[in-house]
Legacy VTK file of the C-alpha trace (Angstrom):
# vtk DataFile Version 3.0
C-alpha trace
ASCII
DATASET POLYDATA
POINTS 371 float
89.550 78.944 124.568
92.717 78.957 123.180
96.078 78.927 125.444
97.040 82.180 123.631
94.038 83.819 125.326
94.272 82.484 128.677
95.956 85.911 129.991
93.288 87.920 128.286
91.390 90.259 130.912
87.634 90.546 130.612
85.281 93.420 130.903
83.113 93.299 134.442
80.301 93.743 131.745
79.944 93.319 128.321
80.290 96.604 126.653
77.966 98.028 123.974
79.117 100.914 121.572
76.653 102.474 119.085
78.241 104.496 116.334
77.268 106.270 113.265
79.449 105.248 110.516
79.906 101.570 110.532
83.740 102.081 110.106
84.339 103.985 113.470
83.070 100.621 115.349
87.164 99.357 114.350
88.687 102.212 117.150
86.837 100.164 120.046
88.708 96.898 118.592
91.510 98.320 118.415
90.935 99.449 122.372
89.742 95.850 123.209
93.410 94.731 122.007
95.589 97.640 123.273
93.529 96.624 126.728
94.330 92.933 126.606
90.780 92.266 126.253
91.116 90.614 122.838
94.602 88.792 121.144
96.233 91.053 118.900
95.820 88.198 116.699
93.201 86.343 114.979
90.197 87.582 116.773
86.666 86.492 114.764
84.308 89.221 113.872
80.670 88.433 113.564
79.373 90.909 111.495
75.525 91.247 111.177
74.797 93.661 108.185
72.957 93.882 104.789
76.533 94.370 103.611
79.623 92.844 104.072
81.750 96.420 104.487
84.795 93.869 103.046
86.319 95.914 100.420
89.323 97.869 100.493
90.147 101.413 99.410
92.138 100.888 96.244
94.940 103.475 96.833
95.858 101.941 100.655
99.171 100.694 101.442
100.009 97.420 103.422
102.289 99.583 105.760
99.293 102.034 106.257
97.001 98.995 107.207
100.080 98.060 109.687
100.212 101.515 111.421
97.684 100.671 114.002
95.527 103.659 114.618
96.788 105.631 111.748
94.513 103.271 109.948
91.293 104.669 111.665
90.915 107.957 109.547
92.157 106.344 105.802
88.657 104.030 106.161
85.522 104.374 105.057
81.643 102.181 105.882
83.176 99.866 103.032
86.473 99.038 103.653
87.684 98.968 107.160
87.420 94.764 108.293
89.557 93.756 105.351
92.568 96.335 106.303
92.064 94.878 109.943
92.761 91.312 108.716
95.956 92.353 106.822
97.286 93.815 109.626
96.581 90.182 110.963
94.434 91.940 114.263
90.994 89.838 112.326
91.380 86.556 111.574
87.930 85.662 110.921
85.126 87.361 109.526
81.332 85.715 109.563
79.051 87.708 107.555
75.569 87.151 108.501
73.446 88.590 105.569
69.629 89.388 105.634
67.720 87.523 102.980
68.535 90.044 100.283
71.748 90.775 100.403
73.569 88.467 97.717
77.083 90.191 97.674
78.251 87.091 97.791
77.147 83.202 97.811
76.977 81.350 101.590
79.621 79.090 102.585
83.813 79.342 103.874
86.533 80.493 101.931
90.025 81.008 102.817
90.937 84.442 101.688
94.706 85.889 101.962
95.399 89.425 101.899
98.727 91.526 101.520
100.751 94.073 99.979
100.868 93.751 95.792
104.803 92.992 94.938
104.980 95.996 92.594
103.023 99.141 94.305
102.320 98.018 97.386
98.699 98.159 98.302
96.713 96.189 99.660
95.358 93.212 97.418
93.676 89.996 98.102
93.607 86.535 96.149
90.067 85.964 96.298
88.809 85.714 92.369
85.291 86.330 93.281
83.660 89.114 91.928
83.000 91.411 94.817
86.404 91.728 94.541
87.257 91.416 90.905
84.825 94.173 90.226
87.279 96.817 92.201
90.411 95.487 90.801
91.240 94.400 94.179
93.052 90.826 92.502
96.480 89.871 92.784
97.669 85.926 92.875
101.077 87.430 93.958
101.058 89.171 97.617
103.829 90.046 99.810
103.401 90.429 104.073
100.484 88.007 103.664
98.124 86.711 106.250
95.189 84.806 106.404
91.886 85.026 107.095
88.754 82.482 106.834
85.416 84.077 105.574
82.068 82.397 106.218
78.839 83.884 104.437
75.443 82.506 105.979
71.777 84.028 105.753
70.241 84.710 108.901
66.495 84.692 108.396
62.727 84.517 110.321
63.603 80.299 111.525
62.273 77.672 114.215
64.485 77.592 117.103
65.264 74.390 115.771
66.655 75.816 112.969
68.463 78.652 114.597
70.302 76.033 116.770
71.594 74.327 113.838
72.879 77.319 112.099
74.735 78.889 114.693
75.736 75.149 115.759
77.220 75.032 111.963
79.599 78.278 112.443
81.395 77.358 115.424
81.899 80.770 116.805
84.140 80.324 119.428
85.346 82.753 122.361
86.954 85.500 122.096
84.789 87.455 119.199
83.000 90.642 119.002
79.436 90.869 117.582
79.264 93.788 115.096
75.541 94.669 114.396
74.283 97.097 111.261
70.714 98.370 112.173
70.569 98.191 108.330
70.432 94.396 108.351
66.606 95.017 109.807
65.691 97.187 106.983
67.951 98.424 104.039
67.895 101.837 102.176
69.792 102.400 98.916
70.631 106.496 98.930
71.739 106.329 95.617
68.013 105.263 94.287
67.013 108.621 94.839
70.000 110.589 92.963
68.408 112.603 89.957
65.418 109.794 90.590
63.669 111.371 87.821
66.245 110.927 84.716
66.561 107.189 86.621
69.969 108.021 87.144
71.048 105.161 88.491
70.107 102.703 85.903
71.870 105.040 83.408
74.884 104.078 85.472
75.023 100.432 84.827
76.163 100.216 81.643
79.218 102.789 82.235
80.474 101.331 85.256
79.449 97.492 84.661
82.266 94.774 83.659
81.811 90.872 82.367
83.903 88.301 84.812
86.227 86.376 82.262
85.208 83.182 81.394
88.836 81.639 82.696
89.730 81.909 86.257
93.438 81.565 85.952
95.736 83.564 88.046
97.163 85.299 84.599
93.552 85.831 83.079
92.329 87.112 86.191
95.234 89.395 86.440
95.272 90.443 82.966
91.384 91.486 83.460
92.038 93.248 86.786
94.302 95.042 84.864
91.896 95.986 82.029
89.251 96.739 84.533
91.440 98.910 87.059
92.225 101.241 84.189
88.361 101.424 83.545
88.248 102.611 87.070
91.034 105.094 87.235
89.695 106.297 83.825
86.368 106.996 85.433
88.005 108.797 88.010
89.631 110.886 86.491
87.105 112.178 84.201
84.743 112.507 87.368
87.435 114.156 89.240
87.269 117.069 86.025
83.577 117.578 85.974
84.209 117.855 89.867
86.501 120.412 89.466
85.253 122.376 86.405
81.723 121.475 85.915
82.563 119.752 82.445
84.891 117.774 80.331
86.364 120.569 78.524
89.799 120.224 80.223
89.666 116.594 80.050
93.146 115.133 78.927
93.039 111.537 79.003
92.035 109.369 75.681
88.659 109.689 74.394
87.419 106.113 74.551
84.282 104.916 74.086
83.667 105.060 77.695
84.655 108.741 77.495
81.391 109.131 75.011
79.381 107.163 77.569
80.428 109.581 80.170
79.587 112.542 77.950
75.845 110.984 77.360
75.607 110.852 80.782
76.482 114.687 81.478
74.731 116.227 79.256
71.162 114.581 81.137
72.510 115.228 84.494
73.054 118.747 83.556
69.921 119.100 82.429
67.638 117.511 85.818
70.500 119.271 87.901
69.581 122.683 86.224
65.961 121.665 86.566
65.989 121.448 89.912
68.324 124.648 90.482
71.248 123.172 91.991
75.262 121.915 90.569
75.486 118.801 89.849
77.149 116.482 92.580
79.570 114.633 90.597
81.052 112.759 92.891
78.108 111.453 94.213
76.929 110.376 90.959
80.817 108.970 90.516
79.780 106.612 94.373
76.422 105.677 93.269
77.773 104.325 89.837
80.574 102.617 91.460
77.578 100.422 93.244
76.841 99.392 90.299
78.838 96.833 88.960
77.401 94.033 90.910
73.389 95.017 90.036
73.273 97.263 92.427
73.471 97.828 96.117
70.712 95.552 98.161
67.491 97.422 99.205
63.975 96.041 101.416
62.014 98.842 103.205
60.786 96.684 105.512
57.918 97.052 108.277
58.033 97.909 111.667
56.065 95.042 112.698
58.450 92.938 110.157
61.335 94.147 112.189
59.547 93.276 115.790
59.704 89.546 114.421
63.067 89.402 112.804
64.363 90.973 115.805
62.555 89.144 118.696
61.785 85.350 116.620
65.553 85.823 114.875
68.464 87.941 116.610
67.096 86.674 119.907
67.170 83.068 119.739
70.365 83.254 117.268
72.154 85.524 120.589
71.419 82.990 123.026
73.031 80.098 120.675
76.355 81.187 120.563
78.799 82.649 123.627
78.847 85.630 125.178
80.741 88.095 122.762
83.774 90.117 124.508
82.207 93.156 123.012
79.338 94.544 120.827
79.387 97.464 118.413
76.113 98.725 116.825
76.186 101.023 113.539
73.373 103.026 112.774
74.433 103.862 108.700
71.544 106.563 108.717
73.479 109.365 108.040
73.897 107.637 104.672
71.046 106.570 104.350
71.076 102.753 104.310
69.080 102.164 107.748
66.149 104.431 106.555
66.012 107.356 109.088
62.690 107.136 109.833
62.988 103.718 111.425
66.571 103.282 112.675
65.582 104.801 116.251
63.134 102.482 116.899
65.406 99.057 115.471
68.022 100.801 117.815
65.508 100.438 120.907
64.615 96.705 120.205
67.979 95.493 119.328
69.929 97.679 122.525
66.681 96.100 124.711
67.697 92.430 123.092
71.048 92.474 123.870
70.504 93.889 127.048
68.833 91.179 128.034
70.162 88.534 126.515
73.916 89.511 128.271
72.759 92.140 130.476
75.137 94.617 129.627
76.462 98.203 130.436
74.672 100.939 129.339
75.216 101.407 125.918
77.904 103.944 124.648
76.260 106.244 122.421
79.877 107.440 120.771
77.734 108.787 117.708
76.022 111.559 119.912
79.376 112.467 121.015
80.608 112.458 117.780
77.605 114.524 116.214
LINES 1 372
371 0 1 2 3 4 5 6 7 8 9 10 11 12 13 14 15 16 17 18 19 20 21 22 23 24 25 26 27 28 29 30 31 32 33 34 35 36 37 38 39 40 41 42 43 44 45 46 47 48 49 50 51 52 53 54 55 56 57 58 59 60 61 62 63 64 65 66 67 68 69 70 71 72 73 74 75 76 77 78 79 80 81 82 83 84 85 86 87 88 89 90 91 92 93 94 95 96 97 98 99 100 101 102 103 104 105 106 107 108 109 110 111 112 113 114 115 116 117 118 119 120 121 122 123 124 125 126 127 128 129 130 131 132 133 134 135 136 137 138 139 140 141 142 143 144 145 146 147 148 149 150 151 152 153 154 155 156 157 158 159 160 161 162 163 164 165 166 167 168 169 170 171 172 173 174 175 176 177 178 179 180 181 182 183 184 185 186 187 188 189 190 191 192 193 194 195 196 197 198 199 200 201 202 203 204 205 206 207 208 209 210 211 212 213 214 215 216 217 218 219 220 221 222 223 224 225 226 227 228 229 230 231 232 233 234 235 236 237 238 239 240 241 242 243 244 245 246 247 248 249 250 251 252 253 254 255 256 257 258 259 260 261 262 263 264 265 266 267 268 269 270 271 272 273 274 275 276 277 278 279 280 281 282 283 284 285 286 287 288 289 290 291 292 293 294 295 296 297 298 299 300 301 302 303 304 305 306 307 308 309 310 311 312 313 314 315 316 317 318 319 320 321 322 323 324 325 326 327 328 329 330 331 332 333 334 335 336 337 338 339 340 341 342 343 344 345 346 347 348 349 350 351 352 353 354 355 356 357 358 359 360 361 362 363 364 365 366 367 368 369 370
């Protein structure tokens, strides 16, 4: 351990809290550090999910990532591990991905984040397209820190195998272990908006974007540029059909995207009055804003496929690495991207796992509380 986390204090047992929404696992780190039971600095987050929940809301401030728990209510399932790391609390993320998520390629990256010189919000310099695609780019960054981010795939192995992985990511004390129930078997909600126009295929080509050829810092920000005006143009038009059910009070330019957008009502309109209810605009606005990488990563997978991942994978991978300091467990059914029909029983094999493997408090189930 490091000499910076000698005085640390240490749970009696290691505690387990099971939320809803993947975001509201970040209050009981935030505890862990007000408690002196992790640094306020550079603690490592192993993150086991079918997405990496990196992103960052494009409208938040640095000094609003820097507030402490302020932060908690401004996040959503997305976004709430990157504004952790520029308030320098994170200092290490390890994404362990499920065979088909793709969001981004394996390996370690060195990824600064910070305030952007001119508005300041938060911005990283990571030219990778996860990023890129949100106009989330700036090579310039004020009240920076850093923060290393390893992407592995964690997958049905040997125990040989298993060994060597988590031998590979030199996870060290003190960490928390962050577990999706989605990584076990992965819904897409937005598959089933206005399924029968195929709604979100008809979203691709309005929200999609082509990574520049050139990665240097003044092409890249010249096309974050380009593309975050795409964005806010969406937006905005979104934001009127929201409001008024149409584009009729529309005041912004009437690009071509406008036109797209226009296709796009007039067949929404049309299944929404089909069906006998508005349309949800803003809901079509989220699913098409999953759209710009392909799409959002989806396996139904079996309950006897989840047995093995969970007993021949999770289980040997848990007993490879150190004890954790504490574990938080998200559901995401609510949302649908741990199917609902399945994420009570993962829930039950994964809180048995880990109960064994570190025999552990009781689990704290925060999201019946919260519901």
């Amino acid at each position: 351990m490091d000499t910076s986390n000698k005085n640390l204090k240490r749970f009696k047992k290691i505690p387990i809290y099971v939320v809803e929404e993947h975001n509201d696992a970040l209050q009981f780190i935030y505890s862990a550090i007000g408690g002196n039971k992790l640094p306020v600095e550079g603690t490592t987050l192993l993150h086991l999910d079918a997405h990496p929940d990196m992103l960052i809301d494009r409208k938040l401030k640095g000094s609003e990532a820097r507030s402490g728990r302020k932060l908690l209510p401004l996040l959503q399932i997305e976004n709430w591990i990157t504004p952790a790391a520029a308030a320098g609390h994170i200092g290490r993320v390890v994404w362990m991905r499920p065979p088909w998520a793709k969001q981004f390629t394996d390996g370690t990256r060195i990824i600064h984040v910070g305030d952007h010189p001119d508005t300041g919000l938060i911005r990283v310099d990571c030219k990778e397209s996860y990023y890129m695609s949100d106009a989330l780019y700036s090579a310039e960054l004020n009240n920076k820190k850093k923060f290393i981010f390893t992407v592995a795939e964690l997958a049905d192995n040997n125990i040989d195998g298993i060994a060597t992985l988590s031998q590979s990511l030199g996870i060290t004390e003190p960490y928390v272990l962050d577990i999706d129930l989605d990584f076990f078997s992965t819904g897409n909600p937005f598959l089933d908006l206005y399924k029968n126009i195929q709604l979100y295929d008809r979203l691709e080509p309005i929200f999609s974007f082509k990574m520049p050829s050139d990665t240097d810092d003044l092409t890249l920000q010249r096309f974050n540029e380009t593309r975050e005006n795409q964005l806010d143009e969406l937006e905005n038009m979104f934001a009127c059909l929201e409001k008024y059910g149409n584009l009729q009070k529309y005041r912004g330019p009437k690009t071509e995207l406008y036109e797209k957008v226009c296709g796009l009502v007039e067949v929404v309109k049309a299944e929404a009055d089909r069906l006998g209810e508005p349309p949800d605009w803003w809901a079509v606005f989220a699913g098409g804003c999953t759209r710009d990488q392909g799409g959002l990563p989806y396996n139904i997978t079996t309950e006897e496929e989840i047995q093995k991942t969970v007993e021949n994978t999770l289980k040997p991978f848990l007993l490879e690495i150190p004890r954790p300091v504490l574990i938080t467990v998200a559901r995401s059914t609510d949302d649908g991207y741990c199917p609902p029909n399945q994420v009570d029983f993962i829930q039950s094999l994964v809180l048995k796992t880990l109960q064994e493997v570190y025999q552990t408090d009781e689990p704290v189930m925060h999201y019946l509380d919260n519901n």
